[in-house]
N, CA, C and O of each residue as an XYZ file, in Angstrom:
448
protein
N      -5.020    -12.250     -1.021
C      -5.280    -10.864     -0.689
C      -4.135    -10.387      0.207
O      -3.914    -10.837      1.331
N      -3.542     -9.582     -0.306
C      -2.456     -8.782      0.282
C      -2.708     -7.407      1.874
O      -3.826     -6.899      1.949
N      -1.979     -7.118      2.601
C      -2.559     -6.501      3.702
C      -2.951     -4.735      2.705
O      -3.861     -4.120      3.261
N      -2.525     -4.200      1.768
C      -3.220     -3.039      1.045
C      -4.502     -3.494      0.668
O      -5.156     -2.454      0.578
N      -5.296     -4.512      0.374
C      -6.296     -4.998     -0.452
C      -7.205     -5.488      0.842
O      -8.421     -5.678      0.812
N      -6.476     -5.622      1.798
C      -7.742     -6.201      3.037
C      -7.744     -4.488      3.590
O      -8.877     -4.020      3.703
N      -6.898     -3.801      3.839
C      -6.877     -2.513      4.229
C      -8.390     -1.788      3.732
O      -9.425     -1.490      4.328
N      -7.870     -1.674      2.192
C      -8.717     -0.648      1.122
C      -9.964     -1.336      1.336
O     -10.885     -0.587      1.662
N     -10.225     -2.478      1.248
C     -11.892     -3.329      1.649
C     -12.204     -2.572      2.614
O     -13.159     -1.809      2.473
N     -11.280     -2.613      4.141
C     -11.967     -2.340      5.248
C     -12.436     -1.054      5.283
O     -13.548     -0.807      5.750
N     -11.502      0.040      4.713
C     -12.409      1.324      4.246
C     -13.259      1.494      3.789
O     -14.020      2.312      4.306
N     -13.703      0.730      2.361
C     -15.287      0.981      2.022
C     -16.425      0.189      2.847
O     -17.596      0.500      2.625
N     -16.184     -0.657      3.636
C     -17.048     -1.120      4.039
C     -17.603     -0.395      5.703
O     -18.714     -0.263      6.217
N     -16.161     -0.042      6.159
C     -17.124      1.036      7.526
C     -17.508      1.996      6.596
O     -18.656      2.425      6.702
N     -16.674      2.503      5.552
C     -17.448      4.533      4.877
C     -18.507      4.316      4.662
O     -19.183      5.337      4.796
N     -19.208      3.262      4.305
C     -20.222      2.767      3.771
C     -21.570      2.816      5.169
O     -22.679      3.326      5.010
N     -21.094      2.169      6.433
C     -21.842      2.335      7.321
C     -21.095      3.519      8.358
O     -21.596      3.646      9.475
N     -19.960      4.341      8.011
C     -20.540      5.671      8.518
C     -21.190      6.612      8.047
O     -21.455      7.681      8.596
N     -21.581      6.118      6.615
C     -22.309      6.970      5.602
C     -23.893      6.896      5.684
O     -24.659      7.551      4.978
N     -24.179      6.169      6.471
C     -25.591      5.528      6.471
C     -25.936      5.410      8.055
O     -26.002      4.610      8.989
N     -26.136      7.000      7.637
C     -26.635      7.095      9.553
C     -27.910      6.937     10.155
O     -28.157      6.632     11.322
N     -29.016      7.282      8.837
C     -30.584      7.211      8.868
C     -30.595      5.864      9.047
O     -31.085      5.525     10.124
N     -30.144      4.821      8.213
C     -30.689      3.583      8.393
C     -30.309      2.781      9.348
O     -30.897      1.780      9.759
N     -28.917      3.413      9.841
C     -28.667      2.672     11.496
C     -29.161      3.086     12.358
O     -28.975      2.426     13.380
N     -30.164      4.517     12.533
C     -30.840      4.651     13.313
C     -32.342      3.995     13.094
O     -33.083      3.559     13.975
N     -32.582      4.050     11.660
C     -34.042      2.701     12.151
C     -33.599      1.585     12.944
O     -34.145      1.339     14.020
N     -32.664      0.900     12.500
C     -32.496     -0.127     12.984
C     -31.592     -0.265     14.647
O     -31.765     -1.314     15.267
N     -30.865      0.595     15.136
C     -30.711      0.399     16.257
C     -30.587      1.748     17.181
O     -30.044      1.766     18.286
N     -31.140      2.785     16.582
C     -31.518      3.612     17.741
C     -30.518      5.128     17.404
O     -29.466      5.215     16.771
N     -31.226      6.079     18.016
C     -30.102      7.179     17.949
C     -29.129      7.000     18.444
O     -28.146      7.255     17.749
N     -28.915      6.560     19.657
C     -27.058      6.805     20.336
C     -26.821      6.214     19.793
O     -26.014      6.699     19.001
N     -27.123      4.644     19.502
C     -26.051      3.158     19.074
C     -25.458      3.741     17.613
O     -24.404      3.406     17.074
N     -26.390      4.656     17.162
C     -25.947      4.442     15.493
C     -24.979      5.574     15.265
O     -24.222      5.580     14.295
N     -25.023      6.926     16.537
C     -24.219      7.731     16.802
C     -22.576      7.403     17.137
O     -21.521      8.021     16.996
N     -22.943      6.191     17.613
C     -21.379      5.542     18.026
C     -20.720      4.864     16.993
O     -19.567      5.013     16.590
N     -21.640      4.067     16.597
C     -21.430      3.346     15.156
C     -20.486      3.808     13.987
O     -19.517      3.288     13.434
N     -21.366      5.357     13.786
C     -20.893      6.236     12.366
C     -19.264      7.073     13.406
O     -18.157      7.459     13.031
N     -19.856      7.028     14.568
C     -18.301      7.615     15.213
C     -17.234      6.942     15.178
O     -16.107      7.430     15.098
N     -17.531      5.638     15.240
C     -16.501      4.488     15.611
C     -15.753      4.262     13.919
O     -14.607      4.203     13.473
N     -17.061      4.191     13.393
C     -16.650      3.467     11.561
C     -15.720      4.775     10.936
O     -14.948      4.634      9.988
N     -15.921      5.917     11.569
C     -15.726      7.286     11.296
C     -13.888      7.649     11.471
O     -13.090      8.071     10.634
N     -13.759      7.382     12.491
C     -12.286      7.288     13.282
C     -11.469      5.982     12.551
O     -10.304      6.042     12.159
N     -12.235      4.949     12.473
C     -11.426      3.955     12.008
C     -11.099      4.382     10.165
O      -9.991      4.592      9.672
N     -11.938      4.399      9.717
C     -12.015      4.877      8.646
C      -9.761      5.799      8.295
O      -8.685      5.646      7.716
N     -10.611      6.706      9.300
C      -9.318      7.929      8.789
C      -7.821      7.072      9.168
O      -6.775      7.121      8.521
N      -8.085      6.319     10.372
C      -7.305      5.383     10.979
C      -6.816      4.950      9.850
O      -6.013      5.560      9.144
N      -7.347      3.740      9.616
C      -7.079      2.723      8.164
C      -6.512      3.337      6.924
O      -5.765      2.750      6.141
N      -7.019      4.829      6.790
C      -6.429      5.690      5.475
C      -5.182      5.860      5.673
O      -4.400      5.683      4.738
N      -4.787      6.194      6.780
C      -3.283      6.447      7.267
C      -2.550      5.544      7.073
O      -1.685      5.521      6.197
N      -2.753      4.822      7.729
C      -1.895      3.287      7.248
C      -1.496      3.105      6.192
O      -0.291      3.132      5.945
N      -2.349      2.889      5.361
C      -2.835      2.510      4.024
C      -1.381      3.624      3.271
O      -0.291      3.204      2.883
N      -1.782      4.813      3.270
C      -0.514      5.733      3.091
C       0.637      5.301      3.106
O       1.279      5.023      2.093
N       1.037      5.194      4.280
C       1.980      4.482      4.943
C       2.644      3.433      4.216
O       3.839      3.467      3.922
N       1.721      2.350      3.884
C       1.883      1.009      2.678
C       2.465      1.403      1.698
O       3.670      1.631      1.597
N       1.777      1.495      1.032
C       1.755      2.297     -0.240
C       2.387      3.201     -0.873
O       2.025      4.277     -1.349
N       3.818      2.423     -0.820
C       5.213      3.208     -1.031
C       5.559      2.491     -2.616
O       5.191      1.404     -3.063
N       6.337      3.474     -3.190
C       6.611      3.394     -4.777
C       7.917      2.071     -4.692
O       8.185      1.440     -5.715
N       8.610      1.791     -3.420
C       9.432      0.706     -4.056
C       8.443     -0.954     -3.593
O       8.681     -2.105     -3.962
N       6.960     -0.253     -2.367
C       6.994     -1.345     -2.154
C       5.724     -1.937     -3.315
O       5.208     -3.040     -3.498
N       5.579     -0.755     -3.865
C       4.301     -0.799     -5.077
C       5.221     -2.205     -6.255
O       4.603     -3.167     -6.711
N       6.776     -1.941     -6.518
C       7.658     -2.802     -7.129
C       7.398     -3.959     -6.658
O       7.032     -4.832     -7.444
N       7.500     -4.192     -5.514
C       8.013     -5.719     -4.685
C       6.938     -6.163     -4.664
O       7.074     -7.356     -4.395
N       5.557     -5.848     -4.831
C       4.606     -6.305     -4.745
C       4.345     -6.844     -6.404
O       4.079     -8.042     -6.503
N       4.386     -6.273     -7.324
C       4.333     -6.469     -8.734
C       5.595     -7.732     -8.951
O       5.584     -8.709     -9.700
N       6.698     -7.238     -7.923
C       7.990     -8.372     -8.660
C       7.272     -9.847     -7.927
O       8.050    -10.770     -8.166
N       6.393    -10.211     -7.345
C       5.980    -10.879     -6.316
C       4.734    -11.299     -6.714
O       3.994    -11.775     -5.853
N       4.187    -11.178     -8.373
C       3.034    -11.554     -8.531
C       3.658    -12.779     -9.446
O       4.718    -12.714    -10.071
N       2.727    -13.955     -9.383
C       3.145    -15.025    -10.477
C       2.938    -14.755    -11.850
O       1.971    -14.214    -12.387
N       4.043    -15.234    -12.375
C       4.056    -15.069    -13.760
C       4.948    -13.571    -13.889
O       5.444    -13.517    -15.014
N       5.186    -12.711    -13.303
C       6.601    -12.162    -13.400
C       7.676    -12.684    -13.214
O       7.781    -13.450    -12.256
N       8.454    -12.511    -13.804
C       9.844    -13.279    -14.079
C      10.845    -11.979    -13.161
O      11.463    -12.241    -12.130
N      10.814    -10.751    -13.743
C      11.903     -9.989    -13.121
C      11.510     -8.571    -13.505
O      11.177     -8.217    -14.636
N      11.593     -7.758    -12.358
C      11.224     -5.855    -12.587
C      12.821     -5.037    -12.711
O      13.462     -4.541    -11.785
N      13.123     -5.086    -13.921
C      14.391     -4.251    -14.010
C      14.137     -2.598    -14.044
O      13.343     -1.866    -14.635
N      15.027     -2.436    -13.274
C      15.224     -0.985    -12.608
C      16.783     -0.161    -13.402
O      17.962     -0.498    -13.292
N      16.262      0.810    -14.058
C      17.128      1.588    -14.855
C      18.331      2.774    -13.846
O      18.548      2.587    -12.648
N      18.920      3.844    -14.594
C      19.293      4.526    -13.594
C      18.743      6.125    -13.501
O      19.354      7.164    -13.248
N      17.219      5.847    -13.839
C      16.528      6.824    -13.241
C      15.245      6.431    -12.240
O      14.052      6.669    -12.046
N      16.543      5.538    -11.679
C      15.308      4.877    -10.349
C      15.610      6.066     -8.907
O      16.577      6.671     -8.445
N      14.227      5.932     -8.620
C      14.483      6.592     -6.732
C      15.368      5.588     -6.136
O      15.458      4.401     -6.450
N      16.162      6.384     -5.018
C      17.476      5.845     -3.734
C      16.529      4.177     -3.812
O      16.895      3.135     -4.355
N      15.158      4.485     -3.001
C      14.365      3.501     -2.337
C      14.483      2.144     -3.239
O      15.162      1.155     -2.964
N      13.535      2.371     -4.544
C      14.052      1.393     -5.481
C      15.403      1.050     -5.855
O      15.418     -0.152     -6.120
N      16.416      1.512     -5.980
C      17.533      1.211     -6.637
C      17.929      0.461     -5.285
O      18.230     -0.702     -5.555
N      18.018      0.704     -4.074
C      18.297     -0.073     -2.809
C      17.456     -1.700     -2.874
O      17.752     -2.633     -2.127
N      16.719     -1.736     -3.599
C      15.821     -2.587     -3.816
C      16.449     -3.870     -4.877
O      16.648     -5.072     -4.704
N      16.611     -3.051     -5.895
C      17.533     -3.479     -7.160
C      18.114     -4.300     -6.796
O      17.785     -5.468     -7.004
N      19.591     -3.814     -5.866
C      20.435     -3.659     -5.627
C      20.487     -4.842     -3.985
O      21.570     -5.097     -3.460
N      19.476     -5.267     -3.559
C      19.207     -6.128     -2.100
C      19.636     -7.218     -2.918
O      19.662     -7.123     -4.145
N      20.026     -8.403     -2.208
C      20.405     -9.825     -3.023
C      19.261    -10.522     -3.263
O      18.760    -11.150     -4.195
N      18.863    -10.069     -1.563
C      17.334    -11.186     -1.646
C      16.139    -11.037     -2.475
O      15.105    -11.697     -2.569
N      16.438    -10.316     -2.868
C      14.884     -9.485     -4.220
C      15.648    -10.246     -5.513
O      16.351     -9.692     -6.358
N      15.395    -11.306     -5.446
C      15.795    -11.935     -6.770
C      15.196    -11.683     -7.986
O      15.822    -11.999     -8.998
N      13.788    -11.027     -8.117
C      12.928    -10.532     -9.107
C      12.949     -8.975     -9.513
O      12.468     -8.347    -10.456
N      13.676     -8.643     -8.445
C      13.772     -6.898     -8.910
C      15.695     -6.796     -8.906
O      16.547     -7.063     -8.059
N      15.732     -6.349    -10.114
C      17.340     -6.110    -10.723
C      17.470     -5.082    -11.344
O      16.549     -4.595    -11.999
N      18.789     -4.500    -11.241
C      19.481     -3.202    -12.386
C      19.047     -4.080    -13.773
O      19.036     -5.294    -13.978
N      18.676     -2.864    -14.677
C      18.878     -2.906    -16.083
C      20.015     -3.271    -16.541
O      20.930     -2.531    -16.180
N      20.467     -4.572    -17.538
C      21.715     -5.059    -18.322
C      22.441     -3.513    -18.606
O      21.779     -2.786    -19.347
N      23.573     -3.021    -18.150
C      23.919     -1.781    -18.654
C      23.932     -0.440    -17.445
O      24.765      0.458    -17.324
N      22.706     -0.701    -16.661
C      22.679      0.177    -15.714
C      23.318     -0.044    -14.311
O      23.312      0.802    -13.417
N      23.771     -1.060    -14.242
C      24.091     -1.550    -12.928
C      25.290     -0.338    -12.056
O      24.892      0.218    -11.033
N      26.220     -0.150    -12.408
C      26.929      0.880    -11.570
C      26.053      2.266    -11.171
O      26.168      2.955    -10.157
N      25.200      2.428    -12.235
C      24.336      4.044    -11.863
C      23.828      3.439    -10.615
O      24.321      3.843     -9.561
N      22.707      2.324    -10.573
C      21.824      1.705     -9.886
C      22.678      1.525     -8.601
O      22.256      1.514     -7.444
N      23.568      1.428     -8.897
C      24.217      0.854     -7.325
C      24.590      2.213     -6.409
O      24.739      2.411     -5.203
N      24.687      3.313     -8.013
C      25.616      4.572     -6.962
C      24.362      5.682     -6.338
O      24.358      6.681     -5.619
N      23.373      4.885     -7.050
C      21.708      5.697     -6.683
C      21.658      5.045     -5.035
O      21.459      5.781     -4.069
N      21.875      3.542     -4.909
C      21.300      3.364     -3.465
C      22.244      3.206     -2.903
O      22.107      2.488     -1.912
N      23.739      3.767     -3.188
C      24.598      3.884     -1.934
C      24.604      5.388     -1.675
O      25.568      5.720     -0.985
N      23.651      6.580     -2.100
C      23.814      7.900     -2.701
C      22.799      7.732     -1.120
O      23.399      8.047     -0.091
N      21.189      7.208     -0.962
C      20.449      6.995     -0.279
C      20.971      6.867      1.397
O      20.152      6.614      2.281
């Protein structure tokens, strides 16, 4: 489990108990459950932000070039700066210019 996938869990599981305010008040009272849905409430939007944040289109790549059983994510030269910088890193041995595209790819993330 990757930190987007423990993220996105942790969101449904407070929305879930800031969504459920009747039954935290059977069970522990008006204020406690007031704090509860406040607390799960804030974190919630908290965690969404982040999550945003993550959840970037070259790192959406590196995560895919980074699953087993991919061999390699070739990147053409209608890649974004971000990706083609990516391409174009040494250490990303799984994400490469397209056979053919390599000078576009390079002039995309020195353009960045």
């Amino acid at each position: 489990m990757n930190v987007r996938v423990a993220i996105a869990v942790a969101i449904a599981v407070l929305a879930v108990f800031a969504g459920a305010s009747d039954n935290l008040q059977v069970l522990f009272g008006e204020t406690v459950s007031k704090l509860i849905v406040a607390g799960c409430s804030l974190t919630v939007a908290s965690l969404a932000a982040a999550l945003g944040v993550l959840t970037t289109q070259s790192g959406q790549v590196a995560n895919v070039a980074d699953i087993p059983g991919v061999s390699k994510v070739l990147v053409n030269d209608q890649a974004s700066p971000a990706i083609a910088r990516l391409a174009m890193d040494p250490a990303n041995s799984n994400v490469a210019p397209e056979p053919g595209h390599e000078r576009a790819v390079a002039e995309i993330a020195k353009a960045a």
